[in-house]
Structures are given as structure tokens and as C-alpha cells.
C-alpha positions as CSV (number, residue, x, y, z in Angstrom):
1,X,0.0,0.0,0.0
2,X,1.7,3.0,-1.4
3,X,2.0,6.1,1.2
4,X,-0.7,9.0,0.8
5,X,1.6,11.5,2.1
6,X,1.1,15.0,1.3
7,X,4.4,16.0,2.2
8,X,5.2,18.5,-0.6
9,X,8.3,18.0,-2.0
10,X,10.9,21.0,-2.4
11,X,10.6,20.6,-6.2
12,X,7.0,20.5,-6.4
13,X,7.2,23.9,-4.1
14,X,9.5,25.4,-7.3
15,X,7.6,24.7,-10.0
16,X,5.4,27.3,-11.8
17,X,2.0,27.7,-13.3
18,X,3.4,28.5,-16.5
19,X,5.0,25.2,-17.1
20,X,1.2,23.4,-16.5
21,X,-1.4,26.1,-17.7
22,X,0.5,26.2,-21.1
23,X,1.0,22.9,-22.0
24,X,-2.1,21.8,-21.1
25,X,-4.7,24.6,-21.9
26,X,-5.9,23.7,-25.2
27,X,-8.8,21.5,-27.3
28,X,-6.8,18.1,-27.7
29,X,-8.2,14.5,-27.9
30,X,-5.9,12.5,-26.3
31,X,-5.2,12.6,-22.3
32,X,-3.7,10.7,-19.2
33,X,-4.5,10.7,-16.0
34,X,-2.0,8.8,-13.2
35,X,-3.1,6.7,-10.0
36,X,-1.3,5.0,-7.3
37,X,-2.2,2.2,-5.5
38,X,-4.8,2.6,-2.4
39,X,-8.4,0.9,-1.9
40,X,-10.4,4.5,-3.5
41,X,-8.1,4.8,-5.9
42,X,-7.5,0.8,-7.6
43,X,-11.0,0.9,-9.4
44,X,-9.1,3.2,-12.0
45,X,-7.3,0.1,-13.4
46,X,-10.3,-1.9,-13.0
47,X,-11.7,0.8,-15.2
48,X,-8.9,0.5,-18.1
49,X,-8.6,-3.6,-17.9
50,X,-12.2,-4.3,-17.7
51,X,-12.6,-2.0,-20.8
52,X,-15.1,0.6,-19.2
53,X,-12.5,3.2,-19.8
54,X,-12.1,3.2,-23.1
55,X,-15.7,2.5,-23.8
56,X,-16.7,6.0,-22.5
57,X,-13.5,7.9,-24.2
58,X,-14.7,6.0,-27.4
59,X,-18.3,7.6,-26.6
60,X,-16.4,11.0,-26.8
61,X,-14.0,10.4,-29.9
62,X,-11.1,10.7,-27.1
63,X,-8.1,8.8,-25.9
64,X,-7.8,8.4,-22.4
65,X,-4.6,6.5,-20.8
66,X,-4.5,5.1,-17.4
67,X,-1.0,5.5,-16.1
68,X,-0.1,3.9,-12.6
69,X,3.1,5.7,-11.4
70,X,4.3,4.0,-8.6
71,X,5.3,7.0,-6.0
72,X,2.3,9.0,-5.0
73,X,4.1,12.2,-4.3
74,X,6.1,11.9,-7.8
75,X,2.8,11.4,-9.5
76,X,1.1,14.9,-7.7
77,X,4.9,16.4,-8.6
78,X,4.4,15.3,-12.0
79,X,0.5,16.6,-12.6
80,X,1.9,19.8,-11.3
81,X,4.8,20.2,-14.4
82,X,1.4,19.3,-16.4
83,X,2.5,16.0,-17.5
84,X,-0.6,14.6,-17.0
85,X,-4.1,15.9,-17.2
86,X,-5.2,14.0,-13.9
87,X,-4.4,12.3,-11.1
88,X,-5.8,10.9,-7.7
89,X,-5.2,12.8,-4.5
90,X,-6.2,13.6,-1.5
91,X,-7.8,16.5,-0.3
92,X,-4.9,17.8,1.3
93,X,-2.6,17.0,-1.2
94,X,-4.1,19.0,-4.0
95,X,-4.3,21.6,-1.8
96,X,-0.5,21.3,-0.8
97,X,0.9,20.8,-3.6
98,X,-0.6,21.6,-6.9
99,X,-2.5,24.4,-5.9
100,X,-0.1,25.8,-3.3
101,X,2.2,25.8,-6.2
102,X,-0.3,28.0,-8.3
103,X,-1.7,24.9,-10.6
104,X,-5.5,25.6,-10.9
105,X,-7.1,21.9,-9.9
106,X,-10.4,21.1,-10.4
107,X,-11.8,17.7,-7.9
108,X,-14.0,16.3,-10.8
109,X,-14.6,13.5,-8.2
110,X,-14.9,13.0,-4.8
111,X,-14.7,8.6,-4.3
112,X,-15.0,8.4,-0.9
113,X,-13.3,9.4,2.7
114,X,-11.6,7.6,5.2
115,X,-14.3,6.0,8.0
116,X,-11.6,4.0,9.8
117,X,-9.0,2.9,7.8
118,X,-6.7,5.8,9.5
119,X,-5.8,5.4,13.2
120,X,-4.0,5.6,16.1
121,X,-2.6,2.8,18.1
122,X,-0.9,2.7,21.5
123,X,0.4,-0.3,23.6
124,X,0.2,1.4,26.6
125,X,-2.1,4.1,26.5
126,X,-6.0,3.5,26.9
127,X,-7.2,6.7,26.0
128,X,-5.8,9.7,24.5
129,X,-4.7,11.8,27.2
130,X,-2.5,8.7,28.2
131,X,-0.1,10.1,25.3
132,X,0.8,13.4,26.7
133,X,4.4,13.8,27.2
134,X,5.3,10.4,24.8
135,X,6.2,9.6,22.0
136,X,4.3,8.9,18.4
137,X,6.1,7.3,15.9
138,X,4.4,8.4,12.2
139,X,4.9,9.1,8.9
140,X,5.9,13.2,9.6
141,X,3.4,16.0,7.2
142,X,0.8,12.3,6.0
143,X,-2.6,11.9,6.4
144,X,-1.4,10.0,9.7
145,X,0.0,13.1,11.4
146,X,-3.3,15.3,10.5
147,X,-5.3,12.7,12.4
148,X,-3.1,12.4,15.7
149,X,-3.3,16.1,15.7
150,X,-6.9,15.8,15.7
151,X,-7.2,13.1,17.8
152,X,-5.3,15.3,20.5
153,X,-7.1,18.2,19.9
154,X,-10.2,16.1,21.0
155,X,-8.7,15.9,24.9
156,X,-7.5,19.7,24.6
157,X,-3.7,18.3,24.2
158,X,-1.6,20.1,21.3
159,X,1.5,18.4,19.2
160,X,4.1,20.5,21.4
161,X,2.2,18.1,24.3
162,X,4.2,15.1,22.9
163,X,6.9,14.1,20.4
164,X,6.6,13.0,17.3
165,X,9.1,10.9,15.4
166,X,9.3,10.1,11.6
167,X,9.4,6.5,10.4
168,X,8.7,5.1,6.6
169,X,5.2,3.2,6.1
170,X,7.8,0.4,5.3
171,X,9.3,0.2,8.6
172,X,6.4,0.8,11.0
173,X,4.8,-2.2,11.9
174,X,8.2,-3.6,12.3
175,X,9.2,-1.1,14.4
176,X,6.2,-1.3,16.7
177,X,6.9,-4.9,17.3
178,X,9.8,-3.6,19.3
179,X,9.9,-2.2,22.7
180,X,11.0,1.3,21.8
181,X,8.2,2.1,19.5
182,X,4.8,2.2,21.6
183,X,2.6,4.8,20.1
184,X,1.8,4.6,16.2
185,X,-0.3,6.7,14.1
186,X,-1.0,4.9,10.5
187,X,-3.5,3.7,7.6
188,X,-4.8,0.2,6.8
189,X,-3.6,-2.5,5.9
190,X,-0.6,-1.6,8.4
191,X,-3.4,-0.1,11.0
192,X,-5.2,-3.7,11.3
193,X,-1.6,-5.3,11.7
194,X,-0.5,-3.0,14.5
195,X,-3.7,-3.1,16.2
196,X,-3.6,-7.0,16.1
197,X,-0.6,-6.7,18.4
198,X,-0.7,-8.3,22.3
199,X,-2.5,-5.8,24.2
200,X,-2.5,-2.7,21.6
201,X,-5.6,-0.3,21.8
202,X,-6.9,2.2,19.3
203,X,-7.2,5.1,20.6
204,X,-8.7,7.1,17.6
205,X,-9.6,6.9,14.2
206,X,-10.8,8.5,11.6
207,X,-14.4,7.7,11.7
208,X,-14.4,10.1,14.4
209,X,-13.4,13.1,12.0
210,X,-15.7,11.7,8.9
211,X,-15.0,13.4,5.6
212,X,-11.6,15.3,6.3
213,X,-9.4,12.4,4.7
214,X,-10.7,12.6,1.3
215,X,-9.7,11.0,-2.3
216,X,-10.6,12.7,-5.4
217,X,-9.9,12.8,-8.7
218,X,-8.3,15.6,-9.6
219,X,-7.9,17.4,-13.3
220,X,-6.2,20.7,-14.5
221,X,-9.0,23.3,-14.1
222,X,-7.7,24.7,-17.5
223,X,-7.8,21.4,-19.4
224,X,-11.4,20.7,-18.4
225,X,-12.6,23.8,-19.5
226,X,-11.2,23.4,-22.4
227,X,-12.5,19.7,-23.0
228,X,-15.7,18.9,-21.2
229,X,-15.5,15.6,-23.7
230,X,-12.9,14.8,-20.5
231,X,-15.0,15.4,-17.6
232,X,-18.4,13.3,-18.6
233,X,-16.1,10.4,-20.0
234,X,-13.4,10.2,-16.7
235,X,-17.3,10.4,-14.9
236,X,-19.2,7.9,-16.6
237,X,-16.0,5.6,-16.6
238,X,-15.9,5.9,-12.7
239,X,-19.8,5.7,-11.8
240,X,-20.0,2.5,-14.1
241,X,-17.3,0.9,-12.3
242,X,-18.7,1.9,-8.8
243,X,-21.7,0.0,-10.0
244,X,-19.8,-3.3,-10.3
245,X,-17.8,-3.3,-7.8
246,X,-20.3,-2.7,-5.2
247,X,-22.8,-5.4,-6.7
248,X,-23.4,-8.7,-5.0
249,X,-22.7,-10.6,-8.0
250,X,-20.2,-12.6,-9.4
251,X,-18.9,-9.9,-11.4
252,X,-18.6,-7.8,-8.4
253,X,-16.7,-10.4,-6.3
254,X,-14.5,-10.8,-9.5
255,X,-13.9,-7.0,-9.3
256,X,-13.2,-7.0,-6.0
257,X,-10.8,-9.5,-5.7
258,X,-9.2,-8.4,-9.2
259,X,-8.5,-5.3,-7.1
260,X,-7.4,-7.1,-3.7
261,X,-4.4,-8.5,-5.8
262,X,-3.6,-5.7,-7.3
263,X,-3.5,-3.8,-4.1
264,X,-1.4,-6.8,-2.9
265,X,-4.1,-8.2,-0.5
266,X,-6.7,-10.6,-1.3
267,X,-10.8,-10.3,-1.8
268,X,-11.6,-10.5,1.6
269,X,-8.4,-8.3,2.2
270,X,-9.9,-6.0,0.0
271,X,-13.3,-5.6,1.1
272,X,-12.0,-5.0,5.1
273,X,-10.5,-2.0,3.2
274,X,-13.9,-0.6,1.6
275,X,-15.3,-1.1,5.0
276,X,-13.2,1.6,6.8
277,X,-14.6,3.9,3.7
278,X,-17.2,5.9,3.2
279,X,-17.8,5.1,-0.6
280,X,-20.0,7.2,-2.9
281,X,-20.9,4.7,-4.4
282,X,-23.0,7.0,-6.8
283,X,-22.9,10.3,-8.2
284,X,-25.6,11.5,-5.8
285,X,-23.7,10.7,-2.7
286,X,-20.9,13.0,-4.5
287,X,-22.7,15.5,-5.1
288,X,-24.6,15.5,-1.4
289,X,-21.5,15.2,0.4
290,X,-19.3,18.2,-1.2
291,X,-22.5,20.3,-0.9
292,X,-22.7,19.7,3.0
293,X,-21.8,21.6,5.6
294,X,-19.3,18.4,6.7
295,X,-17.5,18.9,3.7
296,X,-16.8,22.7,4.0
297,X,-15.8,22.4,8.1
298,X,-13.6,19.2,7.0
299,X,-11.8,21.6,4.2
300,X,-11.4,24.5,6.7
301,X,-9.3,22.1,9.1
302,X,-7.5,20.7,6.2
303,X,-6.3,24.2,5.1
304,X,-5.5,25.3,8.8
305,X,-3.5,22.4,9.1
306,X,-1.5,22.5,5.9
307,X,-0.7,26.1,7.0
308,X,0.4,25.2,10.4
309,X,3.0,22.8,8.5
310,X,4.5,24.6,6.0
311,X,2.9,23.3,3.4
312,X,1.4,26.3,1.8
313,X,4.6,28.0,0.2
314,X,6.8,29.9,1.8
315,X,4.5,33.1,0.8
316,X,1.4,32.1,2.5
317,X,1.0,34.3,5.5
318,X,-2.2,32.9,6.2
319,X,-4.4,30.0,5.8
320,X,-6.4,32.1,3.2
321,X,-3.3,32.3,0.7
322,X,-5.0,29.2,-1.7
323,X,-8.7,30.2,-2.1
324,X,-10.8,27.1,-2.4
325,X,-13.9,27.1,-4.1
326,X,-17.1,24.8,-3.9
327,X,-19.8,23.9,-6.3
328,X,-22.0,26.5,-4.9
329,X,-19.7,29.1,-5.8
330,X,-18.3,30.2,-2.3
331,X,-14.7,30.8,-2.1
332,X,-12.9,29.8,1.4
333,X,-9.5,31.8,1.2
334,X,-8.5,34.7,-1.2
335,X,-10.7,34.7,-3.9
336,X,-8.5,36.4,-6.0
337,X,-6.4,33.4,-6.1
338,X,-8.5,30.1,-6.3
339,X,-6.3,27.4,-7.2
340,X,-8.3,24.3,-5.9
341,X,-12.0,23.8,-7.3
342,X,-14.7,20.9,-6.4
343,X,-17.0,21.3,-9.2
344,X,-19.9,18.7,-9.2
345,X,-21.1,19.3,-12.6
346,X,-20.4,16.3,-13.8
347,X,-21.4,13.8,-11.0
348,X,-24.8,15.7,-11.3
349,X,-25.0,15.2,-15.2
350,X,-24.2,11.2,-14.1
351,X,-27.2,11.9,-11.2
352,X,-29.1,12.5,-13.8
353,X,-28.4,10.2,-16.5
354,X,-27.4,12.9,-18.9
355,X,-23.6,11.9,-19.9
């Protein structure tokens, strides 16, 4: 399971505008859009080996390539420089990095959130407050380290309450299996391994902040304006798969296991992922969920937390520096410079059967 960090790299942080809007603003037929490996973001290769994919591009007389890149942060790094047209993301990480570094990102859709499949483990501790003044080993600026600093805010504790220490994904649930290690903050499948250990609790998780940890498809604003043809086939593609592989049929087991061993697991592996996620299954739950109020308060404490971290640019002097707009047309931020966009558009044209 591939690390959905959205520590920005320095050379992500360098890179201009120019380099993306330019090479990508223009009428064109032929696009790519990059995933990495996680349970929200697999059905994208379901999509392209099932044949779904191409069936919808072929409804729009386009080419659309599915590309897996194998580092999640190189593929956000490279959808910034505009070598491809999409990618999948998290919330924070399109705010982080693309947008932080003045690429105008549309979410064309939102999958799903985390509902459980982020946590945080302790073999000592029984409740949160237990952690104050130890240590919590994590993967530093992740998805992991938004949540513990969540999770402590819920007992009135702050981060400068404990310490925190980096440690890869690929090293973590070795490390906790010695004595030094005792606190963990992590994702499945290494959260169900950790927690499985001799007298280990979990002490949070994220079904307790619902909608904050978010995967999305993400395109360049520019690029979709420029070729709705994109938008309703990458949306059509998507919704159809979401059909299959929630179905309890044979075809959806099939799918669902076709995407356990790609995501190195099983079927049943697989499935224990989906059910620490709040899918949108359909367009409708999309569209609901981005409206809400949930959404907009999840967004807010996203953007307060990438600002507390750095992760903003060095000229943000506020959490208002990237204004983010929602389908209703508010801005949150400076709405003179919007760089990250959920439109729902398109998962309303699929609501209503009209793509």
C-alpha cells in the first residue's frame, strides 16, 4: 500500500504555473491521467482492464490513458509540471501541492473518505490523554499526522504536548513490534496489523473526524474547460465501475478481488478495506457530500493544518493564501487566487443520467 503523504516536495514547491497552464490549456483528444495504489483509488485500473475506460472515451472520440506511477508524491509532482491531465489525490494534497504551487485543480470527483481505515494505536495508552508527554512514531506532514493532531485536539492536548518521530510506512509495523516504539499513528492495511498486536488499543480513528481524509480525482482546471468531452467520460468511466464493484454478484466479487491483488491483498483483504470507507458509491452521494456543511468544516481544518506545517509555500501568510472554491460558488480563502475547485457538474450530469 503506497504512502498518501502529502508532504510537498521541495521541487514540487518550485515549480510554476506557467509550465502546466501552457502545456495543457488547449482543445486536444488525447489525455492521461495517473493513480497510485490505495483501496479509493484501484477501481481506476479496473476501469482500463475491464474496458469501461475506453468504452466511454470512445463515446467522446477521445483517448484516455490510465497510467499507474508508482510514488504517489512523484505522480502529484508530475500533474503539477502538467505531464498529466489528472491524477488521484487527496484533499490535502491538492491543496498542498498543486494548488499551493499556483496549478489551478479542479476535484472532478470525490470517491470516498476515510471511516476507519486511519488510526491511532498505542500499547500502553488506553485513552488519548495517556499520550501526553510520549512519543508517536508516524509518517511526519501524512494523512497520519493530521489525524493524531486531531485526535489530541479532541482531549485539549496540542502536538508540542508530545513528540513525534518520523518513520517510513515500510518500517512501522516492524518497528512497533519492538519495545522502543509504543505509540503509532498509521492507515490500513498496516493499521489492522498494528492493532492485532498483544494488548495494543486504538485510541482514535478516523471515523471520528468523517470526511476530512478525502480521495478525489483531480484534473487541470484549465484542461477541463477546455475539453468537457474529458470530464463526462473520466465520470461515466468511474460511476460505471462503482456499480460493479459494489454489486453482490459474481462480477462484483470478481472486481473486487481483481483489485485485492492488485493492491497486494486478497478479496476479503480487500473488502475490510472498503469497509473503513465511506464510498460514494454513486454520483448523488458525491454530489450530497461536497455540498454539505461536513464537507466545507472538513476543508477548513484541512487548510488550517497545511498552513500550520508549511505546506502552503513559503509566501502564505495565512491559511487564506490558496482560495478554495465549492460547487456553490463560495470561495474559502483569497478569492482572487483560487487554485483548488470541487466542481460537481459532472457527478450531477451522471445523477441524472445525462452523460
Amino acid at each position: 500500500m503506497k504512502t498518501r503523504t502529502f508532504q510537498k516536495r521541495l521541487a514540487a514547491g518550485l515549480m510554476t504555473a506557467t509550465l502546466s497552464l501552457g502545456a495543457m490549456a488547449e482543445e486536444r483528444d488525447s489525455f492521461s491521467i495517473a493513480w497510485t495504489i490505495y483501496a479509493g483509488w484501484v477501481p481506476w485500473q479496473y476501469a482500463e482492464d475491464s474496458g469501461i475506460m475506453k468504452k466511454w472515451a470512445d463515446k467522446y472520440d477521445i483517448d484516455v490513458d490510465i497510467v499507474q506511477v508508482n510514488d504517489y508524491i512523484e505522480s502529484i509532482n508530475q500533474f503539477t509540471a502538467g505531464q498529466f491531465d489528472g491524477v488521484v489525490a487527496t484533499s490535502m494534497d491538492g491543496l498542498s501541492i498543486p494548488a499551493a504551487s499556483g496549478v489551478d485543480t479542479t476535484a472532478l470527483i470525490v470517491g470516498d473518505y476515510s471511516n476507519a481505515n486511519d488510526g491511532l494505536v498505542s500499547k500502553d495508552g488506553k485513552t488519548i490523554a495517556d499520550l501526553e508527554g510520549e512519543t508517536v512514531h508516524l509518517v511526519e506532514l501524512s494523512v497520519s499526522h493530521y489525524l493524531l493532531v486531531r485526535a489530541l485536539n479532541t482531549v485539549g492536548l496540542e502536538e508540542r504536548d508530545i513528540s513525534v518521530v518520523n518513520i517510513s510506512d515500510a518500517d512501522l509495523v516492524s518497528a512497533f513490534q519492538t519495545d522502543d516504539v509504543r505509540h503509532v499513528a498509521t492507515w490500513n492495511p498496516l493499521l489492522s496489523e498494528v492493532e492485532a498486536y498483544p494488548g495494543a488499543t486504538k485510541l482514535f480513528d478516523s471515523s471520528e473526524i468523517p470526511g476530512h481524509i478525502k480521495d478525489l480525482t483531480l484534473v487541470n482546471t484549465e484542461t477541463l474547460a477546455d475539453n468537457p468531452k474529458l470530464g463526462k467520460a473520466l465520470v461515466g468511466a468511474w460511476y460505471e465501475t462503482m456499480s460493479i464493484l459494489k454489486a453482490d454478484t459474481a462480477e462484483g466479487a470478481e472486481a473486487r478481488a481483481f483489485l485485492g491483488e492488485l493492491s497486494g491483498t486478497d478479496q476479503a483483504g480487500y473488502e475490510a478495506q472498503l469497509a473503513g470507507m465511506k464510498m460514494f458509491w454513486e454520483p448523488q452521494l458525491s454530489v450530497d457530500f461536497i455540498n454539505s456543511e461536513e464537507a466545507h468544516a472538513a476543508m477548513d481544518s484541512v487548510r488550517q493544518f497545511s498552513f500550520d506545517k508549511g505546506l502552503l509555500g513559503q509566501g502564505a501568510m495565512s491559511p487564506d493564501f490558496v482560495g478554495i472554491e465549492f460547487p456553490d460558488g463560495s470561495v474559502m480563502g483569497d478569492s482572487s487566487n483560487v487554485k483548488l475547485r470541487f466542481n460537481d457538474d459532472y457527478m450531477e450530469m451522471a445523477a441524472e443520467g445525462e452523460i
